[in-house]
PQR file with spaces between the fields and no chain letter, atoms N, CA, C, O and H, PARSE charges and radii, in Angstrom:
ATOM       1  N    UNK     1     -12.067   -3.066   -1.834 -0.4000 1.5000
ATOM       2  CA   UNK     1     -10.932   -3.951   -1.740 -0.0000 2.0000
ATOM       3  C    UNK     1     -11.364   -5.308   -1.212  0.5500 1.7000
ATOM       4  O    UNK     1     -12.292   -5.501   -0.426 -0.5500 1.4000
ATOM       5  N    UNK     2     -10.617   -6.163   -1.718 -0.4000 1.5000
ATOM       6  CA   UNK     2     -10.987   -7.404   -1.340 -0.0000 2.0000
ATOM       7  C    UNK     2     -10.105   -7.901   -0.087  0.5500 1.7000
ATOM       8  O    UNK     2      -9.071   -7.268    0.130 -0.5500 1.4000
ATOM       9  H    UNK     2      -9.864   -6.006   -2.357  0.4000 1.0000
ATOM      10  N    UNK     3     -10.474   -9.134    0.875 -0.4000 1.5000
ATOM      11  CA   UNK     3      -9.880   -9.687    1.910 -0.0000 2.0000
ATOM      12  C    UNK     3      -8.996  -10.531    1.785  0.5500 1.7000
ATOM      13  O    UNK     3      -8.708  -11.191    2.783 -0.5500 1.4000
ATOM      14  H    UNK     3     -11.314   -9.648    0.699  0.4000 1.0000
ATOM      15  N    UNK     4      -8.379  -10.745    0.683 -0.4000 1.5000
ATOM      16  CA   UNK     4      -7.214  -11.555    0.431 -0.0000 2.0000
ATOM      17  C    UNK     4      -6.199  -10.724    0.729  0.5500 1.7000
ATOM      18  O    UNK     4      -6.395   -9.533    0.966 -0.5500 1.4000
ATOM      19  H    UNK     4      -8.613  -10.209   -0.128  0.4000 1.0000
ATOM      20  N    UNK     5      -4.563  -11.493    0.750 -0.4000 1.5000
ATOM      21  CA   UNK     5      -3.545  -11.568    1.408 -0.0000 2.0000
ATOM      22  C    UNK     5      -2.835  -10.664    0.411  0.5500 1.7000
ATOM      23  O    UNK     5      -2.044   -9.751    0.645 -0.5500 1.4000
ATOM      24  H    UNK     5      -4.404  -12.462    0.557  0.4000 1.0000
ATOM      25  N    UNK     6      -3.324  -11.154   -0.839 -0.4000 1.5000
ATOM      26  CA   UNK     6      -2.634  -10.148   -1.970 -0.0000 2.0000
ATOM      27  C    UNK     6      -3.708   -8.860   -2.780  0.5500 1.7000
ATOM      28  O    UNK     6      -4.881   -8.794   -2.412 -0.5500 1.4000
ATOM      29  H    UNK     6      -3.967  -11.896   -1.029  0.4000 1.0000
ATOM      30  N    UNK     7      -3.303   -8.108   -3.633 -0.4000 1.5000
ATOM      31  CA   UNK     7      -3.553   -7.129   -4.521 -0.0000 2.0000
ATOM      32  C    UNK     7      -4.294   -7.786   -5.147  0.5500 1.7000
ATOM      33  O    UNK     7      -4.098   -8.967   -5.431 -0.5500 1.4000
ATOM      34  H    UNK     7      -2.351   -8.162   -3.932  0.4000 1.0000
ATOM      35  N    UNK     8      -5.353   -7.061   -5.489 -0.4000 1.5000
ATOM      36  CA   UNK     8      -6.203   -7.783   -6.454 -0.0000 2.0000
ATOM      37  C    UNK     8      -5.697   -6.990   -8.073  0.5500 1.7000
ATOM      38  O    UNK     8      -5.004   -5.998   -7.847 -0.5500 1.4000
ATOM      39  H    UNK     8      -5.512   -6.102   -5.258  0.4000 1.0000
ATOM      40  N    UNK     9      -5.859   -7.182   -9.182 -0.4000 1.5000
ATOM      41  CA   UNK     9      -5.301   -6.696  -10.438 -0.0000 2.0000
ATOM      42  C    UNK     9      -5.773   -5.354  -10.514  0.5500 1.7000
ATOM      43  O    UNK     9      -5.106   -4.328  -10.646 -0.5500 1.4000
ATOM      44  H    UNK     9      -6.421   -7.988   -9.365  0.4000 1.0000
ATOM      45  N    UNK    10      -7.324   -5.523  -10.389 -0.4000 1.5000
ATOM      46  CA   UNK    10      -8.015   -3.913  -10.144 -0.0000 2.0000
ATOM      47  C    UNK    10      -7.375   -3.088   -9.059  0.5500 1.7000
ATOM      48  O    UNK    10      -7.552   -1.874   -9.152 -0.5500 1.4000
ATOM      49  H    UNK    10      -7.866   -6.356  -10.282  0.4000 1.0000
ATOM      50  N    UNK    11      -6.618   -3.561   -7.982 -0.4000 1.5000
ATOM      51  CA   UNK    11      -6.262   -2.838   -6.632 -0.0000 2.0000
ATOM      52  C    UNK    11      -4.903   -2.369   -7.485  0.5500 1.7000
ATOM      53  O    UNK    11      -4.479   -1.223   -7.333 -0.5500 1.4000
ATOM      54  H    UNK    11      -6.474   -4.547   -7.906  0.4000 1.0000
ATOM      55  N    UNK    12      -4.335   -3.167   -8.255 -0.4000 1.5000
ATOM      56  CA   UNK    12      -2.680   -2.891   -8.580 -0.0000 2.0000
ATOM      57  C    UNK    12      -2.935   -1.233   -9.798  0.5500 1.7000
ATOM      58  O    UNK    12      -2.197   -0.286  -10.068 -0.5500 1.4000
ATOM      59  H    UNK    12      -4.679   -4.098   -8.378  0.4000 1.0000
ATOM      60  N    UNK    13      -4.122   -1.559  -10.153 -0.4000 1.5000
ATOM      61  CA   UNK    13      -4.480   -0.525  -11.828 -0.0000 2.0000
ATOM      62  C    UNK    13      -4.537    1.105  -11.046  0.5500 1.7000
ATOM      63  O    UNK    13      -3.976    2.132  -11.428 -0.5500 1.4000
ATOM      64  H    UNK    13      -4.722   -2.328   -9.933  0.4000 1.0000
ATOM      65  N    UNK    14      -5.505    0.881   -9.723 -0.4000 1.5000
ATOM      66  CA   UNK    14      -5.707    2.067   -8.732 -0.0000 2.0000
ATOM      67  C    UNK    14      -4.193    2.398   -8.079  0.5500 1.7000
ATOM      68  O    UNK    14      -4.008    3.613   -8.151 -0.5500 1.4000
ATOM      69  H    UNK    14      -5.961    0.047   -9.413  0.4000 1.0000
ATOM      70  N    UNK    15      -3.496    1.975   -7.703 -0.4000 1.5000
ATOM      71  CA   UNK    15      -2.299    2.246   -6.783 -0.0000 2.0000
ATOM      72  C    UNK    15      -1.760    2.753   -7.702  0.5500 1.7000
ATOM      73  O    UNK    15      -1.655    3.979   -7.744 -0.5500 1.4000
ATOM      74  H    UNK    15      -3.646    0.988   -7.644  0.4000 1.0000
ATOM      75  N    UNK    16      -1.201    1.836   -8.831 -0.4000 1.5000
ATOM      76  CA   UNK    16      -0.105    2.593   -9.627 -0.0000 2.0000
ATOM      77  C    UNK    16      -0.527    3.455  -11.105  0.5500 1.7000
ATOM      78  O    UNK    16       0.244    4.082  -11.832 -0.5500 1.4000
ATOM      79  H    UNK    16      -1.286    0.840   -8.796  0.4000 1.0000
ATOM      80  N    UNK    17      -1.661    3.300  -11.228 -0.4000 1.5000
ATOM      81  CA   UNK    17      -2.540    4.492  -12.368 -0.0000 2.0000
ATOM      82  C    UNK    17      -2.025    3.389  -14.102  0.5500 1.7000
ATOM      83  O    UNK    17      -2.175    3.683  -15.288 -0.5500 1.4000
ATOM      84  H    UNK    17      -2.287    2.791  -10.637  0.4000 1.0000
ATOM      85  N    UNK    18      -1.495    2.288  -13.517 -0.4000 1.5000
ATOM      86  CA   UNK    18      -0.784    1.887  -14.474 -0.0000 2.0000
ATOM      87  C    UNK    18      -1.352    0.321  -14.806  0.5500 1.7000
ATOM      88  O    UNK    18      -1.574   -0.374  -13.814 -0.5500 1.4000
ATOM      89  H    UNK    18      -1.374    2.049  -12.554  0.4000 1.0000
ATOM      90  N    UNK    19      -1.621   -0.326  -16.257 -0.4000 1.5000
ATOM      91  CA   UNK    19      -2.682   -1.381  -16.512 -0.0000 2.0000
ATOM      92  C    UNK    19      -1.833   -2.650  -17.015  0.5500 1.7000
ATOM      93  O    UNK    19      -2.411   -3.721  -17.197 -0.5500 1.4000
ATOM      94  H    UNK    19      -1.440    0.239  -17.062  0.4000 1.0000
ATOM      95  N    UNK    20      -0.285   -2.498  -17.264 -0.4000 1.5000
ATOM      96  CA   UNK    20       0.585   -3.041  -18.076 -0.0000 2.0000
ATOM      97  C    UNK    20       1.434   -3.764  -16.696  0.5500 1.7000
ATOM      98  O    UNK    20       1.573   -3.131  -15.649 -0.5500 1.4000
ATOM      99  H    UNK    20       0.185   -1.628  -17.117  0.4000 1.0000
ATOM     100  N    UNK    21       1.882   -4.951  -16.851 -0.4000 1.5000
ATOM     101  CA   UNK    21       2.416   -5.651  -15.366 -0.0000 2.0000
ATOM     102  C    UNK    21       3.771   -4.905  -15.514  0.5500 1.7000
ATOM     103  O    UNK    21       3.910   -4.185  -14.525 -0.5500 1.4000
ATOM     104  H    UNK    21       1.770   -5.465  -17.701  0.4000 1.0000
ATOM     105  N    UNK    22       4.753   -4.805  -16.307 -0.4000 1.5000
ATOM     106  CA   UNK    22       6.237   -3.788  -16.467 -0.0000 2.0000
ATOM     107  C    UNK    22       5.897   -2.193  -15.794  0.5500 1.7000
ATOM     108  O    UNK    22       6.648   -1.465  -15.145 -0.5500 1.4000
ATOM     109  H    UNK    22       4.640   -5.390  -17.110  0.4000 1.0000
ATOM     110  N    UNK    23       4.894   -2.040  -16.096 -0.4000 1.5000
ATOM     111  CA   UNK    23       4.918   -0.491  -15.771 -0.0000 2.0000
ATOM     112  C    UNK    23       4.293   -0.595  -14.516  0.5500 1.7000
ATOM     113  O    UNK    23       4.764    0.166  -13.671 -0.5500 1.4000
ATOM     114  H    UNK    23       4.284   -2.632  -16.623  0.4000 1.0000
ATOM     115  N    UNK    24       3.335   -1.343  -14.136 -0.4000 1.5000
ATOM     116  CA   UNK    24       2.885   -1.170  -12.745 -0.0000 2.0000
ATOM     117  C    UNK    24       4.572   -1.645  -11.688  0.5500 1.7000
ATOM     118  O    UNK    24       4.930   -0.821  -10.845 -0.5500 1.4000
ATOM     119  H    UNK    24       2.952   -1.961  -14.823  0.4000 1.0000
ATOM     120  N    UNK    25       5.202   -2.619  -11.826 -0.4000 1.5000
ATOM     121  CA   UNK    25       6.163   -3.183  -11.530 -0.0000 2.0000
ATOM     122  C    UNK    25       7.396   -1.704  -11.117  0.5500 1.7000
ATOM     123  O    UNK    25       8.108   -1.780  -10.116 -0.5500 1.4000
ATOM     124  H    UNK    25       4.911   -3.288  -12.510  0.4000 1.0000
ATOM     125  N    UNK    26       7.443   -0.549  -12.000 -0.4000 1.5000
ATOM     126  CA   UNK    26       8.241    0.205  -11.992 -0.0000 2.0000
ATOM     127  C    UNK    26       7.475    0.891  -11.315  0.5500 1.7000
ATOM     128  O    UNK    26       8.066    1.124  -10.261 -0.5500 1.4000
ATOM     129  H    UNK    26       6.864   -0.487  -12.813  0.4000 1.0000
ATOM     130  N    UNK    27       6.365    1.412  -11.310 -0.4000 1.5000
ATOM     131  CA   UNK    27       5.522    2.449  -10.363 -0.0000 2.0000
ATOM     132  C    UNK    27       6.234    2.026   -9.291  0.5500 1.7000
ATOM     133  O    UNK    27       7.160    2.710   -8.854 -0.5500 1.4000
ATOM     134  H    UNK    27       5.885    1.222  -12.166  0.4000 1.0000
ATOM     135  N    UNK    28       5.789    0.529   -8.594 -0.4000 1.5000
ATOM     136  CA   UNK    28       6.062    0.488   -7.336 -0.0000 2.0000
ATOM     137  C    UNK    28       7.398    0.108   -6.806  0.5500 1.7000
ATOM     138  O    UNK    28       7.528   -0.130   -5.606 -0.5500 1.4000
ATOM     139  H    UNK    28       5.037   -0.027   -8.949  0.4000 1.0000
ATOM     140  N    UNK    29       8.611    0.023   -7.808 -0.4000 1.5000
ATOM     141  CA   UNK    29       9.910   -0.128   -7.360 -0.0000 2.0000
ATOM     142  C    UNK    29       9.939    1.611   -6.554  0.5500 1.7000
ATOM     143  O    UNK    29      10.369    1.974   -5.460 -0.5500 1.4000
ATOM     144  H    UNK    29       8.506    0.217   -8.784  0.4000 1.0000
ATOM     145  N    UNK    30       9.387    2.242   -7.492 -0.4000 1.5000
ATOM     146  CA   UNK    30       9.290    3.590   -7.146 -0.0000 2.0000
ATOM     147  C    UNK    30       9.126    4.394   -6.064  0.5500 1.7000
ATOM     148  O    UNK    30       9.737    5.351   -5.589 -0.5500 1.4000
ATOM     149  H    UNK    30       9.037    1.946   -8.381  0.4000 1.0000
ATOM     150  N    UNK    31       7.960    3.650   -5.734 -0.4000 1.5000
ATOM     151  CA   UNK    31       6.836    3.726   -4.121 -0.0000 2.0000
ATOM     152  C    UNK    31       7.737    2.747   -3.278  0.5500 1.7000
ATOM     153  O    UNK    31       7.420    2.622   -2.095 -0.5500 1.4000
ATOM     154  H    UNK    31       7.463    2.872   -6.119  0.4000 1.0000
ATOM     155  N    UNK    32       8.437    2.289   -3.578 -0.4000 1.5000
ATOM     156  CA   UNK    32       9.303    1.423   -2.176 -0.0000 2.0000
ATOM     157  C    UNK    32       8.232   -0.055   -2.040  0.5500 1.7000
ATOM     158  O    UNK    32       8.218   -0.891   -1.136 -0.5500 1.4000
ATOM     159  H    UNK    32       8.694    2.391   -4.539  0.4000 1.0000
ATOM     160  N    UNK    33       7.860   -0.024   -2.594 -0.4000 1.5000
ATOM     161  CA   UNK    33       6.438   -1.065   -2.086 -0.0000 2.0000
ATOM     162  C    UNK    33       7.456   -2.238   -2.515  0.5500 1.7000
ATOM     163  O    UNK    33       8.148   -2.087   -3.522 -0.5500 1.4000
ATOM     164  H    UNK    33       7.871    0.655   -3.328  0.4000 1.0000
ATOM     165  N    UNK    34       7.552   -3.614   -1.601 -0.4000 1.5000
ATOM     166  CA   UNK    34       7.965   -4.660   -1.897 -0.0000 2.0000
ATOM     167  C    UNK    34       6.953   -5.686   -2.802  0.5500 1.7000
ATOM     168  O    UNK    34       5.766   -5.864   -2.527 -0.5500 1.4000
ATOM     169  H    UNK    34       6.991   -3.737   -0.783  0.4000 1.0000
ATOM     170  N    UNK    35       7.546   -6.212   -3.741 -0.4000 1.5000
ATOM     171  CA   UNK    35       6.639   -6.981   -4.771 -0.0000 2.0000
ATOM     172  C    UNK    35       7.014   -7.851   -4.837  0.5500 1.7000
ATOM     173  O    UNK    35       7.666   -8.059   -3.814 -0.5500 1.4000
ATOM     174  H    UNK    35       8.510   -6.067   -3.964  0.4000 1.0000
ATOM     175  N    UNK    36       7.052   -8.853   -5.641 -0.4000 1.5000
ATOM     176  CA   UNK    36       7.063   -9.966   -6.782 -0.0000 2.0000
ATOM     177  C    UNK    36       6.524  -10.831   -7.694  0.5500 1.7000
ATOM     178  O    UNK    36       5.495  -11.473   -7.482 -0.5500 1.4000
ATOM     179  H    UNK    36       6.522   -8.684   -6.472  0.4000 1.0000
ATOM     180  N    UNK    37       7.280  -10.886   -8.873 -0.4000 1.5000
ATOM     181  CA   UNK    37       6.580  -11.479  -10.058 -0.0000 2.0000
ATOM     182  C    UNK    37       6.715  -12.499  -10.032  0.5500 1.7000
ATOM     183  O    UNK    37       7.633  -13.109   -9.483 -0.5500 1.4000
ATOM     184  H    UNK    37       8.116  -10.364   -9.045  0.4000 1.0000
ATOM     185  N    UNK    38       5.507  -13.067  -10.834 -0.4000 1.5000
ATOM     186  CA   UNK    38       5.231  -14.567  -10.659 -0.0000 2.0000
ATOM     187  C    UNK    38       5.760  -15.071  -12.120  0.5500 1.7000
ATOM     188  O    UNK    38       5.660  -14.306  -13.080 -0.5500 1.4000
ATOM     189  H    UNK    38       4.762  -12.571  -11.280  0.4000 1.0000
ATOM     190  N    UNK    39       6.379  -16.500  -12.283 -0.4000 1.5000
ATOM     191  CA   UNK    39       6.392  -16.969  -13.665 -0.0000 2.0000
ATOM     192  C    UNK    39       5.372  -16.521  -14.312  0.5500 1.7000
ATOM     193  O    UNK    39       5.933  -15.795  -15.132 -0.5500 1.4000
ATOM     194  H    UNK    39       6.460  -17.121  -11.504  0.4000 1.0000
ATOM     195  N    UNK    40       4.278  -16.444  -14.519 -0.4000 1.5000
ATOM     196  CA   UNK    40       3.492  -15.947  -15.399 -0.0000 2.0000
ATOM     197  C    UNK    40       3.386  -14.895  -16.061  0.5500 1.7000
ATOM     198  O    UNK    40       2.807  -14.696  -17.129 -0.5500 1.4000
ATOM     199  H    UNK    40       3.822  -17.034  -13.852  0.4000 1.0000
ATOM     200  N    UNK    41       4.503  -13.570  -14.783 -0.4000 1.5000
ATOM     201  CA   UNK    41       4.305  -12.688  -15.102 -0.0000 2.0000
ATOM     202  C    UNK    41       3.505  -11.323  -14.055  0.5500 1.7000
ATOM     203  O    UNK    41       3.523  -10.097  -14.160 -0.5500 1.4000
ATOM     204  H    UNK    41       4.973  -13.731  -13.915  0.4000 1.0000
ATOM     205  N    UNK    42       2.993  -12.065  -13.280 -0.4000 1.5000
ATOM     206  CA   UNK    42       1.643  -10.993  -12.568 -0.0000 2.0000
ATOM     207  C    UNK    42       2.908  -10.854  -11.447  0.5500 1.7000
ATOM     208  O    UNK    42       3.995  -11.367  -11.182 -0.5500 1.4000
ATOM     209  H    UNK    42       2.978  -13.062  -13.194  0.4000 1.0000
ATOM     210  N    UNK    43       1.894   -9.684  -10.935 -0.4000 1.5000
ATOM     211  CA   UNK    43       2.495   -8.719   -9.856 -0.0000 2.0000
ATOM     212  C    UNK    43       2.100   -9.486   -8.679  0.5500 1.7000
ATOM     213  O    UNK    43       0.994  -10.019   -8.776 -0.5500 1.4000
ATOM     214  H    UNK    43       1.011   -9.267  -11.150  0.4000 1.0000
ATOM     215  N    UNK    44       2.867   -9.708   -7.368 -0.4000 1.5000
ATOM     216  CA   UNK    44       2.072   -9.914   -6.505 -0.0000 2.0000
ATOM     217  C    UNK    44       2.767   -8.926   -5.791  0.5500 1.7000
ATOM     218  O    UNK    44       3.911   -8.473   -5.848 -0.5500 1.4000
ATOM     219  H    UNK    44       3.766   -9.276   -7.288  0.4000 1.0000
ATOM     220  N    UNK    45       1.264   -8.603   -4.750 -0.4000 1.5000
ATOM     221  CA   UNK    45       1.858   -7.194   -3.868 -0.0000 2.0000
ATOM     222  C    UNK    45       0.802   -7.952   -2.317  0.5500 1.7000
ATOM     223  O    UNK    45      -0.386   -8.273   -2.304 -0.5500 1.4000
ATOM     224  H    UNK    45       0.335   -8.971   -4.704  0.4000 1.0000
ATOM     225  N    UNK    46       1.774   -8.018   -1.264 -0.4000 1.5000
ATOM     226  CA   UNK    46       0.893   -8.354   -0.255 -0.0000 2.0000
ATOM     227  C    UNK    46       0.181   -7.091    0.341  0.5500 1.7000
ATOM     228  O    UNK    46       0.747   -6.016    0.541 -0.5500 1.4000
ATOM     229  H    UNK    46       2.740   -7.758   -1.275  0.4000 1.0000
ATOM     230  N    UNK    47      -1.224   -7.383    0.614 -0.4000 1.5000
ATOM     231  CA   UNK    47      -2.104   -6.249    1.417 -0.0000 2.0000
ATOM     232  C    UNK    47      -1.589   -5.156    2.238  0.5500 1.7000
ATOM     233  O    UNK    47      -1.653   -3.950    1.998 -0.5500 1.4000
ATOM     234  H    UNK    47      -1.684   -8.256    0.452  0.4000 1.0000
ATOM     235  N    UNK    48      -0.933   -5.904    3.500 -0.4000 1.5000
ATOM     236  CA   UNK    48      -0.415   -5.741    4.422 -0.0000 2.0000
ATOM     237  C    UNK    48       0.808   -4.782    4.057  0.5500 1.7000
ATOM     238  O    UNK    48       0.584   -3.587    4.252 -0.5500 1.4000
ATOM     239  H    UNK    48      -0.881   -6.883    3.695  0.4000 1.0000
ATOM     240  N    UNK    49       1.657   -5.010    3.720 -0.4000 1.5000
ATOM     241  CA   UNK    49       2.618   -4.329    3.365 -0.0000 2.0000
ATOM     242  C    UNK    49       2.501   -2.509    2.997  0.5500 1.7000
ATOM     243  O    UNK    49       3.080   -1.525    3.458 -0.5500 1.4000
ATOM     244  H    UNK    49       1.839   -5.981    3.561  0.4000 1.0000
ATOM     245  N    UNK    50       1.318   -2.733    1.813 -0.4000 1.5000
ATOM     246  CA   UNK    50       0.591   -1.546    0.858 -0.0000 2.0000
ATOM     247  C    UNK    50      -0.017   -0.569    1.889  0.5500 1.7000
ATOM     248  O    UNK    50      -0.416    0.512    1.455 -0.5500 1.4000
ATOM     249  H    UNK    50       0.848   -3.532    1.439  0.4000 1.0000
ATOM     250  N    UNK    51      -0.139   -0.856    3.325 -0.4000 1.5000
ATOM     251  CA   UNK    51      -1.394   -0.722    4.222 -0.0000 2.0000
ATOM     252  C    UNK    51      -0.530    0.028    5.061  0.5500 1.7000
ATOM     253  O    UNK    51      -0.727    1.197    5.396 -0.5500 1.4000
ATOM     254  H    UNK    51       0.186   -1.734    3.678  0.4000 1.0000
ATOM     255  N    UNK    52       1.200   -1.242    5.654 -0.4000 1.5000
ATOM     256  CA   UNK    52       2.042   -0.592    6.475 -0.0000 2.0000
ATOM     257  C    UNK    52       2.876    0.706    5.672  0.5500 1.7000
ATOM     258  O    UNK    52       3.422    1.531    6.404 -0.5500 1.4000
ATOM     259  H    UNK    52       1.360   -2.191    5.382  0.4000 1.0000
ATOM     260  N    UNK    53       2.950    0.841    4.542 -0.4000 1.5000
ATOM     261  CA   UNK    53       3.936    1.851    4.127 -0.0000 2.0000
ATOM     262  C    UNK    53       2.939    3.437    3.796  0.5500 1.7000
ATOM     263  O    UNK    53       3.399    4.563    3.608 -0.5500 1.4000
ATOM     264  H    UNK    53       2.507    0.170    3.947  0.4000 1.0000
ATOM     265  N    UNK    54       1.413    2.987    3.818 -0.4000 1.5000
ATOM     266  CA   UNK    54       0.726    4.165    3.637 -0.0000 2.0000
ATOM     267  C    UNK    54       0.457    5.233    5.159  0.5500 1.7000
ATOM     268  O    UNK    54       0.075    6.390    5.336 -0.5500 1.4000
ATOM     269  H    UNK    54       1.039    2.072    3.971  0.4000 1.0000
ATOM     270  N    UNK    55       0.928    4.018    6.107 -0.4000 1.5000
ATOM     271  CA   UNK    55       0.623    4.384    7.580 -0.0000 2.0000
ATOM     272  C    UNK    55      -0.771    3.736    8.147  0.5500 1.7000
ATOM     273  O    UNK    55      -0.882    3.768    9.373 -0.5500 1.4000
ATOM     274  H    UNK    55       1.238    3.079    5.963  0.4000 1.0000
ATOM     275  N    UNK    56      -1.486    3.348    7.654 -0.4000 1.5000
ATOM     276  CA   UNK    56      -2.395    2.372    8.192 -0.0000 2.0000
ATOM     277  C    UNK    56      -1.850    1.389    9.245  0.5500 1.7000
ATOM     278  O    UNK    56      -0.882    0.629    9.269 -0.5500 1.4000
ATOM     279  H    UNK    56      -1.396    3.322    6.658  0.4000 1.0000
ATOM     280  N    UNK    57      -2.994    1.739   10.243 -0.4000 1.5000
ATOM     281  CA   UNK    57      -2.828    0.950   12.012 -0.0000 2.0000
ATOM     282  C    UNK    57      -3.788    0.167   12.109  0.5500 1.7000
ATOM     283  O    UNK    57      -4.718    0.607   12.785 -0.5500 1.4000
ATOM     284  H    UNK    57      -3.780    2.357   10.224  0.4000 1.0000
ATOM     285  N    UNK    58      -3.970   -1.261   11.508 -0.4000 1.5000
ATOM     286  CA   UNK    58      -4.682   -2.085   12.032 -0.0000 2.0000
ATOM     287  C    UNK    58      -4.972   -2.287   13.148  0.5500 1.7000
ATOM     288  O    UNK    58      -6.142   -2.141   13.501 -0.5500 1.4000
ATOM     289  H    UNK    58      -3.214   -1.619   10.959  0.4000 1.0000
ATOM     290  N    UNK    59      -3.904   -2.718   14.113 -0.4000 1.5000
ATOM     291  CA   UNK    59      -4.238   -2.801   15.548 -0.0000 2.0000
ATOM     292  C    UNK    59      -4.786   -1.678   16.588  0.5500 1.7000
ATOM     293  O    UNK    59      -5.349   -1.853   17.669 -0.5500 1.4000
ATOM     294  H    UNK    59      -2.953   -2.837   13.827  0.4000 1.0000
ATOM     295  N    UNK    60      -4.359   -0.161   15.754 -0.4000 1.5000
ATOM     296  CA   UNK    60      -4.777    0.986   16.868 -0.0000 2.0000
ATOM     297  C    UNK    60      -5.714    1.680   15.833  0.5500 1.7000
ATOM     298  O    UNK    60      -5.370    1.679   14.651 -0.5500 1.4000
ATOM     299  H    UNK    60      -3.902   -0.019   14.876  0.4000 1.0000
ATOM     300  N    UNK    61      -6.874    2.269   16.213 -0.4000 1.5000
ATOM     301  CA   UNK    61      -7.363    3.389   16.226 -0.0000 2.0000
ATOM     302  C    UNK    61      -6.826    4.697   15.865  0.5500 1.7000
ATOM     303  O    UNK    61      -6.229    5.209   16.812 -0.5500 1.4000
ATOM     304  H    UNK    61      -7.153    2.269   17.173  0.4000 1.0000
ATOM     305  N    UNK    62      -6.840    5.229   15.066 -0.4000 1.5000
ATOM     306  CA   UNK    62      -6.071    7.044   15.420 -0.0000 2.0000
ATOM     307  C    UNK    62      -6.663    7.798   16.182  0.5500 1.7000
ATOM     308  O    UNK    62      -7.846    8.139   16.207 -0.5500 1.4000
ATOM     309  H    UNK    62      -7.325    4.813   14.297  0.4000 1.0000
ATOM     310  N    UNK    63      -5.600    8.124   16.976 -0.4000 1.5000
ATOM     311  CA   UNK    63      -5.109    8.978   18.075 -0.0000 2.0000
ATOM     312  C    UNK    63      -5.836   10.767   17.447  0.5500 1.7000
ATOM     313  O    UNK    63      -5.344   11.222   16.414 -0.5500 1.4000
ATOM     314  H    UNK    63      -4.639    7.846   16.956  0.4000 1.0000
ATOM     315  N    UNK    64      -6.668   11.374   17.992 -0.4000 1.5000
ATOM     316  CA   UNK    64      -6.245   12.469   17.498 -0.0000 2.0000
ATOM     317  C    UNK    64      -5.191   13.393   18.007  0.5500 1.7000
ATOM     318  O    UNK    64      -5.121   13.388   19.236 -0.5500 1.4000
ATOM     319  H    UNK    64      -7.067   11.005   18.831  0.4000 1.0000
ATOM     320  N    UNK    65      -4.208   14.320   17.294 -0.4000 1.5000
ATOM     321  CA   UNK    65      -3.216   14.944   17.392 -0.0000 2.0000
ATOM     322  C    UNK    65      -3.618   16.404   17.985  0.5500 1.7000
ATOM     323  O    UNK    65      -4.361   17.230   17.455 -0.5500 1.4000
ATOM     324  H    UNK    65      -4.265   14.324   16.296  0.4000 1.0000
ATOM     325  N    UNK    66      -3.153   16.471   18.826 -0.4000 1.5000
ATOM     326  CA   UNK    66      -3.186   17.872   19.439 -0.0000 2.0000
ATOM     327  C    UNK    66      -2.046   18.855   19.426  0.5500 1.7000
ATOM     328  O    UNK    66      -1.027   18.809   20.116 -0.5500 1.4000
ATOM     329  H    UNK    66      -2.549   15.799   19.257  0.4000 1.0000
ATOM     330  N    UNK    67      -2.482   20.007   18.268 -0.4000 1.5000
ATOM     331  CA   UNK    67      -1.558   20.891   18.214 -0.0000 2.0000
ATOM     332  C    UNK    67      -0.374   21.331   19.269  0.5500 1.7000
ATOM     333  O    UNK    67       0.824   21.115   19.455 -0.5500 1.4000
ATOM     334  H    UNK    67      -3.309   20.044   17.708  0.4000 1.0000
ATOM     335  N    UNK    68      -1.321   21.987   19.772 -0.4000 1.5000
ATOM     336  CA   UNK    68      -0.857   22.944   21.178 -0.0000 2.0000
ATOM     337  C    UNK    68      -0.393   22.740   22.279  0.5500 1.7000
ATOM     338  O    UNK    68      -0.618   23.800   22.863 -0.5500 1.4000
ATOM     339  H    UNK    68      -2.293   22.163   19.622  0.4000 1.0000
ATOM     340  N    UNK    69      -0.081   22.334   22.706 -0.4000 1.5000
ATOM     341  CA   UNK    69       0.699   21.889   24.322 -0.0000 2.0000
ATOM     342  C    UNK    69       0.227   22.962   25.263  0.5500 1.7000
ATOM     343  O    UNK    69       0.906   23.920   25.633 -0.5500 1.4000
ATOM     344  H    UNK    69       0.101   21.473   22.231  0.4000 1.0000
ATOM     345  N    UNK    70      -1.573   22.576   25.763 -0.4000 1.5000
ATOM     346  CA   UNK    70      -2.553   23.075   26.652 -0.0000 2.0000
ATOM     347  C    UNK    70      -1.588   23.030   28.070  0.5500 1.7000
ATOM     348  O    UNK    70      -1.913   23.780   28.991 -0.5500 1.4000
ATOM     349  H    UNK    70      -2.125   21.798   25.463  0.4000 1.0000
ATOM     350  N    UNK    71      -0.600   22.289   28.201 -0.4000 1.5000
ATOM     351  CA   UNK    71      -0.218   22.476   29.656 -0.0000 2.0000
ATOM     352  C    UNK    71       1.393   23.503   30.086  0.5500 1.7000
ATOM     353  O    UNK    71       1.934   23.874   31.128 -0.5500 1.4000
ATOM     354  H    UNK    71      -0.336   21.679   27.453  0.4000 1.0000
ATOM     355  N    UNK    72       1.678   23.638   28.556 -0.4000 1.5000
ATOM     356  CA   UNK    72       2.435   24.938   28.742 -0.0000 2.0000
ATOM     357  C    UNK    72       2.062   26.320   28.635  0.5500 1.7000
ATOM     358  O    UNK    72       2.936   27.183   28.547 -0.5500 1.4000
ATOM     359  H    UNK    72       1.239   23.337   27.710  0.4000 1.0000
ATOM     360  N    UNK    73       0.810   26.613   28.635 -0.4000 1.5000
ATOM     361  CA   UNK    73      -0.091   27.701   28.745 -0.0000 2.0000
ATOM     362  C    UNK    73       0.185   28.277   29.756  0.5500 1.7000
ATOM     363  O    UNK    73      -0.453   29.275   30.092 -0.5500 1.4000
ATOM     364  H    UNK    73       0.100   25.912   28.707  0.4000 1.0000
């Protein structure tokens, strides 16, 4: 993936399995993902967004999750 702000065309083909700007466009009305099309036509999808709705934590680390509740033993 690249460090820009937006989707790169190859990033949009991987997310939505889809190569056509209409059909990628409906994939992600689908996925909730916020978009918009440009006069031209192209998808724009910001990074950030794609990153917050997958659960990706830029700012934190993951936590690992502990089943069991060791102190109600």
């Amino acid at each position: 993936m690249s460090d820009s702000m937006f989707l790169t065309h190859e990033d949009l083909i991987e997310l939505t399995d889809r190569r056509q700007r209409a059909s990628q466009a409906h994939v992600l009305r689908a996925l909730g993902i916020e978009h918009k099309i440009r006069p031209d036509g192209r998808v724009m999808v910001l990074r950030e967004h794609v990153k917050q709705q997958f659960g990706a934590r830029a700012d934190k680390q993951a936590e690992p999750v502990d089943a069991f509740d060791w102190s109600a033993a």
